[in-house]
C-alpha positions as CSV (number, residue, x, y, z in Angstrom):
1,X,-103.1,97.3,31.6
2,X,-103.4,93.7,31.3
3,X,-99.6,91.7,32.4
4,X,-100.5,88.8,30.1
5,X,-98.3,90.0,27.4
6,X,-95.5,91.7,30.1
7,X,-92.9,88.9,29.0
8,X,-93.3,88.0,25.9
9,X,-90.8,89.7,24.1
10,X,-88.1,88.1,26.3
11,X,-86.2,85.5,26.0
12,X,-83.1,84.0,28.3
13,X,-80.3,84.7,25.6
14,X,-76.8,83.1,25.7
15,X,-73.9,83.2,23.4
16,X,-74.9,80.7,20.2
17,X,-79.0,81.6,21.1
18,X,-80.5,84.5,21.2
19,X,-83.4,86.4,20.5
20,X,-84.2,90.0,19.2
21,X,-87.5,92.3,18.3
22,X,-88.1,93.9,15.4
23,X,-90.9,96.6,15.0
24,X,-91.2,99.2,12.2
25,X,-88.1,100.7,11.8
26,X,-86.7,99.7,15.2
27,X,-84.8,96.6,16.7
28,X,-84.8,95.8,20.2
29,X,-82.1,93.9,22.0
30,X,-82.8,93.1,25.7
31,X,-83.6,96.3,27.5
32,X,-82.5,98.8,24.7
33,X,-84.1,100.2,21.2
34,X,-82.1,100.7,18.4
35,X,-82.7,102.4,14.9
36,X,-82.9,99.7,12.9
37,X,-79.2,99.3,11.8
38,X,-77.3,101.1,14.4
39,X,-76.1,97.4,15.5
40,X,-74.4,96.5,12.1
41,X,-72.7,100.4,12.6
42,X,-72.0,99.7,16.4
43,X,-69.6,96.3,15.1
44,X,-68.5,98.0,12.0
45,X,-66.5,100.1,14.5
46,X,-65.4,97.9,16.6
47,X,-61.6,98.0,16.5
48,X,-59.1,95.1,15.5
49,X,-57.4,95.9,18.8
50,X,-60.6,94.4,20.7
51,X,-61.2,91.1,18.0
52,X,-57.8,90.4,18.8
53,X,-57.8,90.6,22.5
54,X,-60.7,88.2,22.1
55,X,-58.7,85.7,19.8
56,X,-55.7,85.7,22.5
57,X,-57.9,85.3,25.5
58,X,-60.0,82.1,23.6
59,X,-56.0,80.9,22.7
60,X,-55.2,81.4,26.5
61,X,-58.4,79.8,27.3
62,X,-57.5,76.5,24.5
63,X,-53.4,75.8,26.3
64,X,-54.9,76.7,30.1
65,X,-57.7,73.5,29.7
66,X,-54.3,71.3,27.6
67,X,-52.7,72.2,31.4
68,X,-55.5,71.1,33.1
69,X,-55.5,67.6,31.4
70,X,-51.8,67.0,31.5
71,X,-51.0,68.6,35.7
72,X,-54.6,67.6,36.8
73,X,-54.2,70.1,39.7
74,X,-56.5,72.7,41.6
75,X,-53.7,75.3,40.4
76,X,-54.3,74.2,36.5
77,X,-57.9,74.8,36.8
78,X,-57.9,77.5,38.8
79,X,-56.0,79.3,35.6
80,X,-58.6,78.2,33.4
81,X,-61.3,79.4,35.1
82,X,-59.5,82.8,35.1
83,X,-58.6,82.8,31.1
84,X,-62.4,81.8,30.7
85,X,-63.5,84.5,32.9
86,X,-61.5,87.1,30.8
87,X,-63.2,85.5,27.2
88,X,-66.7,86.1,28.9
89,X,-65.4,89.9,29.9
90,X,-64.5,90.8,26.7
91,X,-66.9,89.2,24.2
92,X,-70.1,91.3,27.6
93,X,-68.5,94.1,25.8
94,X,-69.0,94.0,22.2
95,X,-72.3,95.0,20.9
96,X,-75.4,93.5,20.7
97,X,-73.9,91.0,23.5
98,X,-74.0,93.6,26.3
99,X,-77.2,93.9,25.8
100,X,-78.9,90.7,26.2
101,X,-79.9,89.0,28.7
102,X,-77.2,86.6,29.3
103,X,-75.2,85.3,32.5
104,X,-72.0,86.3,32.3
105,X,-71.0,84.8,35.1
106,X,-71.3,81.2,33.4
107,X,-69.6,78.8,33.0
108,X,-67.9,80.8,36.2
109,X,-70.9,80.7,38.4
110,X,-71.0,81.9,42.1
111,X,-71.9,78.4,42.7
112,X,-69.4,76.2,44.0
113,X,-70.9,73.2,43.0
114,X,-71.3,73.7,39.8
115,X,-68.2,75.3,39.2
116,X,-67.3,71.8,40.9
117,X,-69.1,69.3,38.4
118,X,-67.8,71.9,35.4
119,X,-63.9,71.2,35.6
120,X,-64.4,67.7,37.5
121,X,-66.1,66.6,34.8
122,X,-63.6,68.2,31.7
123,X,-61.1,66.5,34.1
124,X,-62.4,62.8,33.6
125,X,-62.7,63.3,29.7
126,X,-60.9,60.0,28.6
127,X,-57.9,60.5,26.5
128,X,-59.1,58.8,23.5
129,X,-61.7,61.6,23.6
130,X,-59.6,65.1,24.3
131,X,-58.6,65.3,20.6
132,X,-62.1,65.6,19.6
133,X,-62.7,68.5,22.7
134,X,-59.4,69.8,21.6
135,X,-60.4,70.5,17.8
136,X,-63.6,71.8,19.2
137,X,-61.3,74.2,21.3
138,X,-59.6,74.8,18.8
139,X,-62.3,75.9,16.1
140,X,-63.6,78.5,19.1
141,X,-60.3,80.5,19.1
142,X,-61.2,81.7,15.1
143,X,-64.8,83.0,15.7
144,X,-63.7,86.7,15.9
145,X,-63.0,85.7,12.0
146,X,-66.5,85.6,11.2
147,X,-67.3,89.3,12.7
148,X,-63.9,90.2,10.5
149,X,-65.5,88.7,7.0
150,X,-68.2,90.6,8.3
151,X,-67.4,93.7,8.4
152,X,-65.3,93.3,5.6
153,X,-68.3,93.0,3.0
154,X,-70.5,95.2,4.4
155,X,-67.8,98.0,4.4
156,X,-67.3,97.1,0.7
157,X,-70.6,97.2,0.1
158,X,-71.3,100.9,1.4
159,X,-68.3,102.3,0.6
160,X,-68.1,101.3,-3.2
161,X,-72.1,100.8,-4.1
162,X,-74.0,103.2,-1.4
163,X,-71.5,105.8,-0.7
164,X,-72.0,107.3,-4.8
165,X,-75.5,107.1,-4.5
166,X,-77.1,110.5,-5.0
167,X,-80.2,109.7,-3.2
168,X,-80.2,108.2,0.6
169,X,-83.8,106.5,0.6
170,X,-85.0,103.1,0.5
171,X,-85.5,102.8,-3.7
172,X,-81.5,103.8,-4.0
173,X,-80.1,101.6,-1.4
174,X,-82.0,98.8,-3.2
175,X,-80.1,100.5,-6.6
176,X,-76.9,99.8,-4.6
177,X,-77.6,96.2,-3.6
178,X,-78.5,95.4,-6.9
179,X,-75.3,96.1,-8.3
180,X,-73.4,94.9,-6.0
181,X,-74.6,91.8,-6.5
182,X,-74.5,92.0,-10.5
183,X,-70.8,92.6,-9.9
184,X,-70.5,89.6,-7.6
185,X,-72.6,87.2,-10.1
186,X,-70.1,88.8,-12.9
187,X,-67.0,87.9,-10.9
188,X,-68.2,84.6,-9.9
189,X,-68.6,83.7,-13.5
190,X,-65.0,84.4,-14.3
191,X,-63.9,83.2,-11.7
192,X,-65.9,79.8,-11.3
193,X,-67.1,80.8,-7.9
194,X,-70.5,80.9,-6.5
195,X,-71.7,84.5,-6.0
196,X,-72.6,85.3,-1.6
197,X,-75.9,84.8,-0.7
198,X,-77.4,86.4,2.3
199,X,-79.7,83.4,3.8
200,X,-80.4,83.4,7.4
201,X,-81.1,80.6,9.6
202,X,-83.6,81.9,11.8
203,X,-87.0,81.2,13.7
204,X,-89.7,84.0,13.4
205,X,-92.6,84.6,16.0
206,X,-95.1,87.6,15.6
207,X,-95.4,88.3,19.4
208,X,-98.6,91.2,21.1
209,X,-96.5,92.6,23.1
210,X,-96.2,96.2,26.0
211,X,-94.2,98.4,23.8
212,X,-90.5,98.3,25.2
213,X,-90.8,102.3,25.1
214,X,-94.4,102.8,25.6
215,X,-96.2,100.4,27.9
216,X,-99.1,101.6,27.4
217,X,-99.2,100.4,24.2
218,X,-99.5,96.8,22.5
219,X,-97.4,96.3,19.8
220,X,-97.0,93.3,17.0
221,X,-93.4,92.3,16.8
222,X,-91.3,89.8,15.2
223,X,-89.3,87.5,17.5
224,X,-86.2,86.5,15.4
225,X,-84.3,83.5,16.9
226,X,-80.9,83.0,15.8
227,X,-78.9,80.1,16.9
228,X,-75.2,78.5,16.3
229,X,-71.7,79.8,16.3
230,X,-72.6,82.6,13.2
231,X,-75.9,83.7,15.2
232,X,-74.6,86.6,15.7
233,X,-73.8,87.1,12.2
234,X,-76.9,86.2,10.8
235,X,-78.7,88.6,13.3
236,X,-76.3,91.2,11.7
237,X,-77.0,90.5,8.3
238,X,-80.8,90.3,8.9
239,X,-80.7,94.3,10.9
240,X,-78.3,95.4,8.0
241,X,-81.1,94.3,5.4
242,X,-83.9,95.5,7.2
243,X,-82.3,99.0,7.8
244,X,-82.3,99.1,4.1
245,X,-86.0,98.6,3.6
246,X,-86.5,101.2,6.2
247,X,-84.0,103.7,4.3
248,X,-81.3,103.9,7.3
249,X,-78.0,102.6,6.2
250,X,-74.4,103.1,7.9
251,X,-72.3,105.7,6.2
252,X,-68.1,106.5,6.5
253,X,-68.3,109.6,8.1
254,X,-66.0,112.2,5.8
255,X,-64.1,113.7,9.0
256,X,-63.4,110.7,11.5
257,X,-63.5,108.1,9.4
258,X,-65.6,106.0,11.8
259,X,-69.4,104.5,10.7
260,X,-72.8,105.9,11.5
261,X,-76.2,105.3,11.2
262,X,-78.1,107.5,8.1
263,X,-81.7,107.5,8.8
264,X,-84.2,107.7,6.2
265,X,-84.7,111.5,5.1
266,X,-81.2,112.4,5.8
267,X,-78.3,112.9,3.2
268,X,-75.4,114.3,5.7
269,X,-71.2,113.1,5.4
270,X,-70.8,113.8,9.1
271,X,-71.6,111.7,12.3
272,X,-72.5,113.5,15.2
273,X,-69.4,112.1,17.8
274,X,-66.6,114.4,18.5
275,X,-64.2,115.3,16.4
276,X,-60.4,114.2,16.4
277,X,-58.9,117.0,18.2
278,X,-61.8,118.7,19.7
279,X,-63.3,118.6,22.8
280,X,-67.0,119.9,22.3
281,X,-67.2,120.5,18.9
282,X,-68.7,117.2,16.6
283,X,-67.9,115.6,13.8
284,X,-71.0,117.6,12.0
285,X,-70.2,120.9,13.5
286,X,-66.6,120.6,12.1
287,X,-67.3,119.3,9.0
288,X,-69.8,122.4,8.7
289,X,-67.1,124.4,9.3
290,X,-64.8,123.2,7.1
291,X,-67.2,123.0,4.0
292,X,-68.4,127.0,4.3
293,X,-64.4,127.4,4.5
294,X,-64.0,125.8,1.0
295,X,-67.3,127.8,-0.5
296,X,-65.8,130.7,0.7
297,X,-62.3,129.9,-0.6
298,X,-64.5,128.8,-4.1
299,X,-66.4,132.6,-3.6
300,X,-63.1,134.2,-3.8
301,X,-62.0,132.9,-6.6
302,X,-65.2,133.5,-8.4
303,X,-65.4,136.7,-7.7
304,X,-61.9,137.4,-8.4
305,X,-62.6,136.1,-11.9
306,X,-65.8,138.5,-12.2
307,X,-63.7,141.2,-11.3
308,X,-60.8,140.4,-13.9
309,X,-63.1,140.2,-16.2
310,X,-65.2,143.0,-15.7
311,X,-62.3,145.2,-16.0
312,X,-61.0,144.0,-19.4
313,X,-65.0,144.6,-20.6
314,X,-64.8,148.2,-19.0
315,X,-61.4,148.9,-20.7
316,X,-62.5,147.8,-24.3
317,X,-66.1,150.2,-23.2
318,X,-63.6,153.1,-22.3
319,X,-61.5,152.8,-26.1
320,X,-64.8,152.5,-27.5
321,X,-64.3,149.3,-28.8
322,X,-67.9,148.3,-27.4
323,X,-71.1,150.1,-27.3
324,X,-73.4,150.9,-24.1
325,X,-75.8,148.5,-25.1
326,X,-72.9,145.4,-25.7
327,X,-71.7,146.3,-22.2
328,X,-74.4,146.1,-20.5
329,X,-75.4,142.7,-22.7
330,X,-71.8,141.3,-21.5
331,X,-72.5,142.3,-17.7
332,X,-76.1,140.5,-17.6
333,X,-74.4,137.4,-19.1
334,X,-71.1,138.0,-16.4
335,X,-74.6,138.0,-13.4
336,X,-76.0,135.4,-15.7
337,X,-72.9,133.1,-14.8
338,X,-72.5,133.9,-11.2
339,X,-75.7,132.9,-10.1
340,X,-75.2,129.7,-12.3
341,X,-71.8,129.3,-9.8
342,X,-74.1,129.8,-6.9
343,X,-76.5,127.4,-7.5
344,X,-74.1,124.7,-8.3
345,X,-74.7,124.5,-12.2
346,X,-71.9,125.6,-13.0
347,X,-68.3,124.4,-11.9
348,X,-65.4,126.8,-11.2
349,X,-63.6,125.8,-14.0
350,X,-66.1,126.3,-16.6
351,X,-66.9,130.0,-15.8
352,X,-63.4,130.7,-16.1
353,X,-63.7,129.2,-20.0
354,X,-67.0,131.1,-20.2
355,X,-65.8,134.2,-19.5
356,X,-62.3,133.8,-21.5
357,X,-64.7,133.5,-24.5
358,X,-66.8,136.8,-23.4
């Protein structure tokens, strides 16, 4: 196999400038492949716990460099260093960023000369300047606020306007979207506001490429560049969109509560993690469980209301108050009825009123 193409679908990612891959209804970030979408379901359930570990640890990071400027001492930066070391572990953990190909190690490198020039040089900032690095400092220690709008709007947007859908395919997502925004143009009207709109600032590059899980194969892919502090976000909103075409979409699982990823030519309320409680059994499995345990409590009803009725029919047969052939009439209509039950035409509720009226 020729190498020509080995490397062209990386690219040396850091925090406000990275690259991803996206081929049919896949997206690839560094080393791994994702169903198109599974990264917008992977942040969705990121905890607050962890945005706000990240939020103190950049606030930690903001007064440790103010102590660098006003003791000037190898103590004072040795504190920063650690606060920023702690930003960089926390932020390697959230998704999408653990799996690109970044240096976590910087700005903390092994290299003692440049860990050297780093703090020497935010040492000799001139005073007149520090309130300009401060404000910059200081606009860092919100960014977990963007991930929160986030996952704010696209939880309202597939809870309220994908969740009632009755179909799960590409065509009814796009059903969903629309309204949702038809509600947001409506409110924006009475309201005086400007309706969201979901522009990305992005660079594109159709790539040949050695499949990342087939080398044997060449591939065209899409090289999306995203850049700045909302990167992130916009690669986010881009997969989100994309999953869409594809038919995949995240979905509130009905027992856990927690997101997953519904891929096209699946309609299922149930993620496949394990359940609360359990120690083997998923998600799916319980939720299996637990709907066959409501049919069966909905089949007892039903037939108990089959069986009431039948026996005020066969007491009104026995006094002769109906013939043969009216009884068995009223029996094929009292199958007739079940079997509507069964299939789901008919609700629990109305066969009682059908039968009252028998």
């Amino acid at each position: 196999m020729d190498d020509r193409f080995a490397d062209e679908g990386k690219y040396k990612s850091s925090l406000d400038d990275f690259s991803t891959l996206f081929h049919e209804d896949r997206v690839y970030v560094g080393e791994r492949a994702y169903s198109t979408g599974q990264c917008v379901v992977d942040i969705l359930n990121v905890e607050e716990e962890e945005l706000s570990a990240i939020d103190q640890a950049l606030q930690d990071v903001y007064h440790a460099i103010q102590r660098v400027w006003k003791e000037n001492t190898e103590s004072s930066v040795r504190i920063a260093q650690e606060k920023m070391q702690e930003v960089w572990f926390l932020v390697s953990r959230l998704p999408v960023y653990r799996d690109m190909h970044i240096n976590w190690s910087q700005p903390i490198s092994q290299n003692a000369d440049l860990v050297k020039t780093f703090w020497t040089a935010l040492r000799k900032i001139p005073v007149e300047q520090r309130a300009e690095v401060s404000r910059q400092l200081r606009s860092l220690t919100g960014v977990m606020d963007f991930l929160r709008v986030f996952q704010k709007e696209i939880m309202q947007i597939v809870d309220a306007y994908l969740e009632p859908l009755e179909r799960r395919n590409s065509e009814a997502y796009a059903t969903g979207i629309y309204r949702f925004y038809s509600d947001m143009e409506k409110a924006g009207r009475e309201n005086h506001e400007s309706p969201p709109e979901h522009s990305f600032p992005v660079q594109v590059k159709f790539v040949p490429m050695k499949s990342p899980t087939d080398k044997d194969k060449i591939i065209l892919a899409e090289r999306t560049r995203f850049s700045g502090l909302t990167g992130l976000i916009s690669f986010l909103e881009v997969e989100f969109f994309r999953g869409l075409t594809v038919g995949n979409a995240p979905r509130r699982c009905h027992n856990c509560g927690k997101y997953f990823l519904l891929t096209a030519g699946y309609n299922t309320c149930y993620c496949n993690n394990i359940a609360p409680g359990e120690t083997t059994r998923t998600c799916r499995k319980v939720g299996a469980h637990q709907k066959a345990l409501r049919r069966n409590s909905e089949r007892t009803l039903v037939e108990r209301e089959i069986y009431r009725v039948y026996n005020r029919l066969k007491q009104r047969k026995t006094r002769g108050k109906i013939r043969a052939d009216e009884w068995n009439a009223l029996m094929a209509q009292v199958g007739e009825l079940e079997k509507q039950v069964e299939r789901g035409d008919l609700t629990y509720d109305e066969l009682v009123q059908r039968l009252n009226a028998l």
